[in-house]
PARO-782226 format. One record per residue (C-alpha): residue number from 1; residue in one letter; chain; x, y, z. Coordinates in steps of 0.2 Angstrom, whole numbers, plus 5000, padded with zeros to 4 digits. Example, Ala and Ser with C-alpha at 12.3 -4.5 7.8 and 13.67 -1.06 7.14 Angstrom:
+-----+--------+--------+------+------+------+
: num : residu : chaine :    X :    Y :    Z :
+-----+--------+--------+------+------+------+
:   1 :      A :      A : 5062 : 4978 : 5039 :
:   2 :      S :      A : 5068 : 4995 : 5036 :
+-----+--------+--------+------+------+------+
//
This chain:
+-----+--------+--------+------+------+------+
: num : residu : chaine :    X :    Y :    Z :
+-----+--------+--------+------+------+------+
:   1 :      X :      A : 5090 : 5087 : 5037 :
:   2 :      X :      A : 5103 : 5102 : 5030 :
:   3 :      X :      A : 5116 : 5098 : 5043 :
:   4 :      X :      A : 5119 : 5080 : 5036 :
:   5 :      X :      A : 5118 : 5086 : 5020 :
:   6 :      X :      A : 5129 : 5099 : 5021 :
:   7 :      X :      A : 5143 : 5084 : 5026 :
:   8 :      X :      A : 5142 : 5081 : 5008 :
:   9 :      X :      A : 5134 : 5101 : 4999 :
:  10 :      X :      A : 5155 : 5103 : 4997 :
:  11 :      X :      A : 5157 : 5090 : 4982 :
:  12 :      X :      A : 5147 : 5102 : 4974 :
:  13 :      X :      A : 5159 : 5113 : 4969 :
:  14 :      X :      A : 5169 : 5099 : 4959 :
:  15 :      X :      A : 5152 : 5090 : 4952 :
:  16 :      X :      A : 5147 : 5105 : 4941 :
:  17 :      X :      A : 5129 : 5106 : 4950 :
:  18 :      X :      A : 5116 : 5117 : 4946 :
:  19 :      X :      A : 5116 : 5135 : 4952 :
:  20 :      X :      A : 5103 : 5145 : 4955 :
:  21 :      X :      A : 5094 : 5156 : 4939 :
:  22 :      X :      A : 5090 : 5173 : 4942 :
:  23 :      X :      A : 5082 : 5175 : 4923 :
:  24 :      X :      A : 5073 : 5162 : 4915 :
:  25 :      X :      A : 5069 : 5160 : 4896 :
:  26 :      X :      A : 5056 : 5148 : 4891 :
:  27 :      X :      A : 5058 : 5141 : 4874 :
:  28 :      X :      A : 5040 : 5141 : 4873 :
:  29 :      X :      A : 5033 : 5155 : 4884 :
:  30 :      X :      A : 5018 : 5156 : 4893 :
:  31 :      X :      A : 5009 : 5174 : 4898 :
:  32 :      X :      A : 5007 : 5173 : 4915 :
:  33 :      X :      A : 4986 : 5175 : 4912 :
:  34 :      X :      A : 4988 : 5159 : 4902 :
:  35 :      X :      A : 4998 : 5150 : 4917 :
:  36 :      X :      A : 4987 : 5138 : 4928 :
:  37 :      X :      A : 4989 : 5128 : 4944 :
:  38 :      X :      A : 4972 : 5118 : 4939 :
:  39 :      X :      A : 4982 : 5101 : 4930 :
:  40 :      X :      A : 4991 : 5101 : 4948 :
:  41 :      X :      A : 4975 : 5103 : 4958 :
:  42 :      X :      A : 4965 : 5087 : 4952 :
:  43 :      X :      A : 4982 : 5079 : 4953 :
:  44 :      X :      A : 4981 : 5080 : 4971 :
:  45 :      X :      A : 4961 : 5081 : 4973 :
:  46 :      X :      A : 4961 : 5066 : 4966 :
:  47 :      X :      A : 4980 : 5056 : 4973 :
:  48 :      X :      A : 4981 : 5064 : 4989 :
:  49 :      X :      A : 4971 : 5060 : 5004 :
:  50 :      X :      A : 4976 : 5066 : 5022 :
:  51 :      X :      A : 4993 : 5069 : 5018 :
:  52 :      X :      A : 4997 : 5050 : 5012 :
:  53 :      X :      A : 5000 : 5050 : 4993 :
:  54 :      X :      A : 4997 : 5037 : 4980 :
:  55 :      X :      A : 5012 : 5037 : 4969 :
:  56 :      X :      A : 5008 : 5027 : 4956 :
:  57 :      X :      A : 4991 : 5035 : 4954 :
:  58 :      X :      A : 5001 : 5052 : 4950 :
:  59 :      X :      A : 5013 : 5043 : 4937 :
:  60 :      X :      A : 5000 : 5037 : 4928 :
:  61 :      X :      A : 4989 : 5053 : 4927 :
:  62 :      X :      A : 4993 : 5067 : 4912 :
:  63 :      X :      A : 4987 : 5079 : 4921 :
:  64 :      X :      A : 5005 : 5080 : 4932 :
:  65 :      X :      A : 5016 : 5077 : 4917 :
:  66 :      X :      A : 5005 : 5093 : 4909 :
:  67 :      X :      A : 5008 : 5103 : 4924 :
:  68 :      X :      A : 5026 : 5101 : 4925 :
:  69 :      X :      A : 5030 : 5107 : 4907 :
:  70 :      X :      A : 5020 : 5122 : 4913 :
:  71 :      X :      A : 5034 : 5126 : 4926 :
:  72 :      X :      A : 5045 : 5126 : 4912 :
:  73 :      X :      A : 5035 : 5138 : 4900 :
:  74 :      X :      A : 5033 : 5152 : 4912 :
:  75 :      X :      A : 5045 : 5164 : 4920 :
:  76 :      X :      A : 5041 : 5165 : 4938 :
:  77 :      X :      A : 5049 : 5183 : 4938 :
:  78 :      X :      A : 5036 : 5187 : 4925 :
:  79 :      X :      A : 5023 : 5183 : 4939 :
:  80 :      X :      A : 5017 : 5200 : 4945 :
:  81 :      X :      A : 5015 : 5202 : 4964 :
:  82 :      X :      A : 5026 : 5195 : 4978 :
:  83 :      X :      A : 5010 : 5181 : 4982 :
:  84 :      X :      A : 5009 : 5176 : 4965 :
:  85 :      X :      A : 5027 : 5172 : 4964 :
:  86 :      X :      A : 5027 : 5163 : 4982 :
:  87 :      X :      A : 5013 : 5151 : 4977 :
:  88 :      X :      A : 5021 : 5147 : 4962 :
:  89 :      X :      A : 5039 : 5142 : 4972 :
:  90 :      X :      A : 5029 : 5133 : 4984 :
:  91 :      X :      A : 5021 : 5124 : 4970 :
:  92 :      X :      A : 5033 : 5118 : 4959 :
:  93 :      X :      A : 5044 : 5112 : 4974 :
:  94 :      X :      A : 5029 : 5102 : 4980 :
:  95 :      X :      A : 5027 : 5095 : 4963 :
:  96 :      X :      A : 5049 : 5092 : 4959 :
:  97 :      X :      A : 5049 : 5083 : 4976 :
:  98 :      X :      A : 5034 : 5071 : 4968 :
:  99 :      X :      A : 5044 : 5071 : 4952 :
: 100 :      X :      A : 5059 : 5065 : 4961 :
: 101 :      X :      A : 5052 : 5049 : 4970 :
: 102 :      X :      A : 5044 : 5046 : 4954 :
: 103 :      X :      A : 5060 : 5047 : 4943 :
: 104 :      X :      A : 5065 : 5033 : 4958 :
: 105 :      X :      A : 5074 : 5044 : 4971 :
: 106 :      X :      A : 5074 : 5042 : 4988 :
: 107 :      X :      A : 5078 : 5054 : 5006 :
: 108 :      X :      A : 5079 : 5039 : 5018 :
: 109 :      X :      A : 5098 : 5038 : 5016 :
: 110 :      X :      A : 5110 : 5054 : 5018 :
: 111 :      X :      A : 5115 : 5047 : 5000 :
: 112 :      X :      A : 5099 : 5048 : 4995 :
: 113 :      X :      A : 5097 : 5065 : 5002 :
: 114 :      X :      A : 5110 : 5071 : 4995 :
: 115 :      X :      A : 5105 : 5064 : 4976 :
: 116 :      X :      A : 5084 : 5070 : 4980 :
: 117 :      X :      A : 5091 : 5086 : 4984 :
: 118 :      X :      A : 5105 : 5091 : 4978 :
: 119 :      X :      A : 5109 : 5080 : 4964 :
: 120 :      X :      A : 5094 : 5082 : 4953 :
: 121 :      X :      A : 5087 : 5098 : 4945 :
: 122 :      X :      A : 5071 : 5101 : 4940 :
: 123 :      X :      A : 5067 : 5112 : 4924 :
: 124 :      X :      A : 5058 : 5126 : 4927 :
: 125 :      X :      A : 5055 : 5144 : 4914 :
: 126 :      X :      A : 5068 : 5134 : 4902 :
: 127 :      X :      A : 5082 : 5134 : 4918 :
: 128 :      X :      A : 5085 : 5120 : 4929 :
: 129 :      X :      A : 5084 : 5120 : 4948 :
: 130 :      X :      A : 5086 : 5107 : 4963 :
: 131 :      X :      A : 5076 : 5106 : 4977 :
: 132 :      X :      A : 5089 : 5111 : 4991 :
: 133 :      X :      A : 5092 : 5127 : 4980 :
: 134 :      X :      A : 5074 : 5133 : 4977 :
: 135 :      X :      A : 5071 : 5131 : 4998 :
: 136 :      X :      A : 5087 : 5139 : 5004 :
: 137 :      X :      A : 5092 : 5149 : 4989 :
: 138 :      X :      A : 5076 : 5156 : 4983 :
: 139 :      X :      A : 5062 : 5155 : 4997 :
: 140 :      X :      A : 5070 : 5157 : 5012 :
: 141 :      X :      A : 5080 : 5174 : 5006 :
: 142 :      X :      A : 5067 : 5180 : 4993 :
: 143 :      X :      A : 5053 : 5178 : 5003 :
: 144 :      X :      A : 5058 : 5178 : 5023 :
: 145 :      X :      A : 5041 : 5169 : 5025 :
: 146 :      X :      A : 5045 : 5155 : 5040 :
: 147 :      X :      A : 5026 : 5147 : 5038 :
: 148 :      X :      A : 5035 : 5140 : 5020 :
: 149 :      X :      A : 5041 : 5125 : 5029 :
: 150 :      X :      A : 5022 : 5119 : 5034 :
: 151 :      X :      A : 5020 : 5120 : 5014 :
: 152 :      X :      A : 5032 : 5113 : 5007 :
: 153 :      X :      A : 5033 : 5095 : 5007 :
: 154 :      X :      A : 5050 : 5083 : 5005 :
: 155 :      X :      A : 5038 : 5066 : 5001 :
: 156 :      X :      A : 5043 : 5059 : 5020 :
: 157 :      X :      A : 5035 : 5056 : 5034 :
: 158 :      X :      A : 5038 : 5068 : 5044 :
: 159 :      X :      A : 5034 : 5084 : 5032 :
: 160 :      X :      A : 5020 : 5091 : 5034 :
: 161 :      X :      A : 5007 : 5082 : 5027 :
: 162 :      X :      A : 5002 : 5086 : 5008 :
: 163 :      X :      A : 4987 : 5097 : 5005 :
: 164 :      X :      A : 4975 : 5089 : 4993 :
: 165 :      X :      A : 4976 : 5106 : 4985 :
: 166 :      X :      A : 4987 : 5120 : 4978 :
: 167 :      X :      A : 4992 : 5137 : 4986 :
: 168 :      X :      A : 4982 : 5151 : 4978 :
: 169 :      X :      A : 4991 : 5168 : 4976 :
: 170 :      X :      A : 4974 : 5174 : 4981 :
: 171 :      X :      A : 4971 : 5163 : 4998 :
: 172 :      X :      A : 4991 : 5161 : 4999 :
: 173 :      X :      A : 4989 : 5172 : 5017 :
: 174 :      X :      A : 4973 : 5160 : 5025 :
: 175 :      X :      A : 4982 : 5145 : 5020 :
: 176 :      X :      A : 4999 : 5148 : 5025 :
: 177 :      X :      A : 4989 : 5151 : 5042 :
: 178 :      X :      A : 4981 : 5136 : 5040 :
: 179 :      X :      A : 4996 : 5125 : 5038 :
: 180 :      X :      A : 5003 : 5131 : 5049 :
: 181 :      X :      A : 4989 : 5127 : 5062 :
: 182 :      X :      A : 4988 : 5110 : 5057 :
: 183 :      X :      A : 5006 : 5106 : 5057 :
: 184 :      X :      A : 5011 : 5112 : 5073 :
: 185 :      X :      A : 4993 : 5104 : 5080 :
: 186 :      X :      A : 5000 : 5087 : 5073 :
: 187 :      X :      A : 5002 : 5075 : 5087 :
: 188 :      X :      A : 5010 : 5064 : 5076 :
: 189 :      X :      A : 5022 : 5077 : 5073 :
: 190 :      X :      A : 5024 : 5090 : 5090 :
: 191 :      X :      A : 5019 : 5085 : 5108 :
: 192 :      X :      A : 5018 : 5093 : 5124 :
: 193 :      X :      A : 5020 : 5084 : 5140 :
: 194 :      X :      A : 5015 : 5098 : 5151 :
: 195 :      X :      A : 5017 : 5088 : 5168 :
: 196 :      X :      A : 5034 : 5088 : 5163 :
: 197 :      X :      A : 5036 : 5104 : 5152 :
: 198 :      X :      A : 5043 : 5097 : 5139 :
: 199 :      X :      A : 5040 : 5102 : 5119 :
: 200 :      X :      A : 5043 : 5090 : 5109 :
: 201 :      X :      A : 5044 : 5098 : 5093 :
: 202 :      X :      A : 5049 : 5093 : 5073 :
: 203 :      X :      A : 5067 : 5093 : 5070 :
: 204 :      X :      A : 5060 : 5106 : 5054 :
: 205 :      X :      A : 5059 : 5119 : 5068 :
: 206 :      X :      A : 5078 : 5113 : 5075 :
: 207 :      X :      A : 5084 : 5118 : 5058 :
: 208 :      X :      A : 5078 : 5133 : 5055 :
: 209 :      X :      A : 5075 : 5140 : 5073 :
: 210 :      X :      A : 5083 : 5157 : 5070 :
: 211 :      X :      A : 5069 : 5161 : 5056 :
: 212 :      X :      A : 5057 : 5158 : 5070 :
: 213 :      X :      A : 5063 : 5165 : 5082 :
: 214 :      X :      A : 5067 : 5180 : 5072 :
: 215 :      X :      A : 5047 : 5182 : 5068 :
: 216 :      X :      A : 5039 : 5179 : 5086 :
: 217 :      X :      A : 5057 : 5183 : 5095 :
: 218 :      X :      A : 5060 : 5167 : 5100 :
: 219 :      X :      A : 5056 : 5146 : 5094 :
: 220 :      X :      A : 5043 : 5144 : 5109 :
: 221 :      X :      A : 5036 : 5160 : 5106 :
: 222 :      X :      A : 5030 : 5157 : 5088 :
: 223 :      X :      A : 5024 : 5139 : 5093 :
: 224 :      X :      A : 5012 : 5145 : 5105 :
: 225 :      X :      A : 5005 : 5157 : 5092 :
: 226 :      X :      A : 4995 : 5141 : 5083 :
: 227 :      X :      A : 4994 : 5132 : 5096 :
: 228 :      X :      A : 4976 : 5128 : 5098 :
: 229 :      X :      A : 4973 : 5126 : 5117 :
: 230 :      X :      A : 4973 : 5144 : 5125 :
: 231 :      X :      A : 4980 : 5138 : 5140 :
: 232 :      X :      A : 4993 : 5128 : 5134 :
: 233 :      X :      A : 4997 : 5139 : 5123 :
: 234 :      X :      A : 5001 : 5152 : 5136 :
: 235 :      X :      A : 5010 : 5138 : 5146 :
: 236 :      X :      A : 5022 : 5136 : 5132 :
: 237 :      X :      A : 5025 : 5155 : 5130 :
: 238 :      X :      A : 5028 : 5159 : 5148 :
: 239 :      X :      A : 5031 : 5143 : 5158 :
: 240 :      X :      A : 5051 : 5137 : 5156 :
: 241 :      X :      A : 5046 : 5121 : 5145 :
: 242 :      X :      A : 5060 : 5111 : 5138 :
: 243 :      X :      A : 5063 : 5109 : 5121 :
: 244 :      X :      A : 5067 : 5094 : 5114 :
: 245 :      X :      A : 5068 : 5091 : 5096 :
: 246 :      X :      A : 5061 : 5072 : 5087 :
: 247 :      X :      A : 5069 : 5059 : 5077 :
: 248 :      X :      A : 5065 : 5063 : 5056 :
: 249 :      X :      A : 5056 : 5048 : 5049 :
: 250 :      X :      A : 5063 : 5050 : 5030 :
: 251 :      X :      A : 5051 : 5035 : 5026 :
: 252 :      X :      A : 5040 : 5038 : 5011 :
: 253 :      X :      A : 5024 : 5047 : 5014 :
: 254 :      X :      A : 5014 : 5036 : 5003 :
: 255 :      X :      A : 5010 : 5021 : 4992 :
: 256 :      X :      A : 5027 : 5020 : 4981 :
: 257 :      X :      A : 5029 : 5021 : 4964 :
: 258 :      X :      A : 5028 : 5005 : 4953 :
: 259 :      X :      A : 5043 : 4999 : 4945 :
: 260 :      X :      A : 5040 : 5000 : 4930 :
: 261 :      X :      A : 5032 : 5017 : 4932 :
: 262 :      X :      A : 5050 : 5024 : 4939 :
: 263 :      X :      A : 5060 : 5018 : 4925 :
: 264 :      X :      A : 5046 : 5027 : 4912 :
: 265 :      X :      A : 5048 : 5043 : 4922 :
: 266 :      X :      A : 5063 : 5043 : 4920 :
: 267 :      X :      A : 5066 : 5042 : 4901 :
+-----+--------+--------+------+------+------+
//
């Protein structure tokens, strides 16, 4: 994904894009006792269903719409530990990346990447923020946390699937384990041919190999750590598979959004 946007991250400098905040000041403040991910939870209890998203079933309910204009009334450096504050990042992107399908954007061009992810900014604690910023400019350095890219989901087909519920400051450790279990478990999304020891892994783990190899000391290394079949998963540790890396399917992960409910959301 990032090395064919970056063909076009260099037009930011003359666009005027958003930068990242490093303070936030809601014009109408929430404590963070009175912040809650609720709103967002019966959104995708209720929209989401193994991973495939109905669209227009989350533009037409309040409960989303209620939950965004809480990312913008609290200051997520307000949030007191380092697992409230990564929830709350892994959240609101989750939720932006809805937002920007629903507002009529689109990954499945390189334009359209650029636009979803660059171009368009997201208000949050009365600042603004895109979605290619808030990964690589605010999870990735603030957190060094690689399980982040099971969580965090770009609306296509090949993300990980959605969770029909929100990450929990309290749980946030036992479901980053669990994402990360189910992506890299995926058929649809990593095989093994192990008469022919080969991986064929996510392109997600082609772009940002060093941050996994950096945790387990190297890509295969950290695969085989979730890797549910004990004698596979020493196979893949040991054994000199070959790693090749799969096509991205940018296609929609979902039902798309109604016509008419794009052109509202985006008023």
């Amino acid at each position: 994904m990032w090395r064919l946007v970056m063909l076009v991250v260099g037009i930011l400098s003359l666009v005027g894009c958003s930068t990242v905040p490093h303070s936030f000041r809601p014009a109408d403040p929430l404590a963070p006792i009175q912040f809650s991910y609720q709103s967002f939870e019966d959104v995708l209890s209720t929209h989401v269903h193994d991973g495939v998203v109905s669209y227009p079933g989350i533009a037409a309910d309040p409960r989303f719409a209620l939950f965004l204009r809480q990312l913008d009334r609290i200051d997520p450096n307000s949030l007191p530990t380092r697992n409230d504050r990564l929830a709350f990042w892994i959240n609101a992107y989750n939720a932006f990346a809805i937002k920007g399908i629903l507002d009529g954007g689109s990954p499945l061009t390189l334009l359209g990447r650029y636009r979803y992810f660059i171009a368009k900014a997201s208000p949050v604690g009365g600042a603004a923020i895109n979605l290619y910023d808030l990964e690589q400019k605010v999870l990735i350095p603030d957190f060094r946390e690689p399980r982040i890219h099971f969580a965090i989901v770009c609306a296509s087909r090949s993300c990980p699937k959605l969770k029909s519920w929100i990450y929990r400051p309290e749980r946030l450790e036992e479901q980053l384990e669990q994402s990360a279990r189910d992506f890299i478990n995926d058929p649809t999304r990593n095989r093994f041919d192990r008469e022919g020891k080969i991986a064929y892994l996510s392109q997600i783990f082609g772009w940002f190999e060093p941050e996994f190899a950096a945790a387990a000391g190297s890509l295969r290394r950290y695969v085989a750590r979730y890797i549910a079949d004990p004698e596979l998963a020493r196979a893949i540790e040991t054994v000199p598979y070959d790693v090749q890396f799969l096509t991205y399917d940018w296609r929609l992960n979902g039902i798309p959004p109604e016509m008419s409910s794009r052109a509202d959301s985006s008023r």
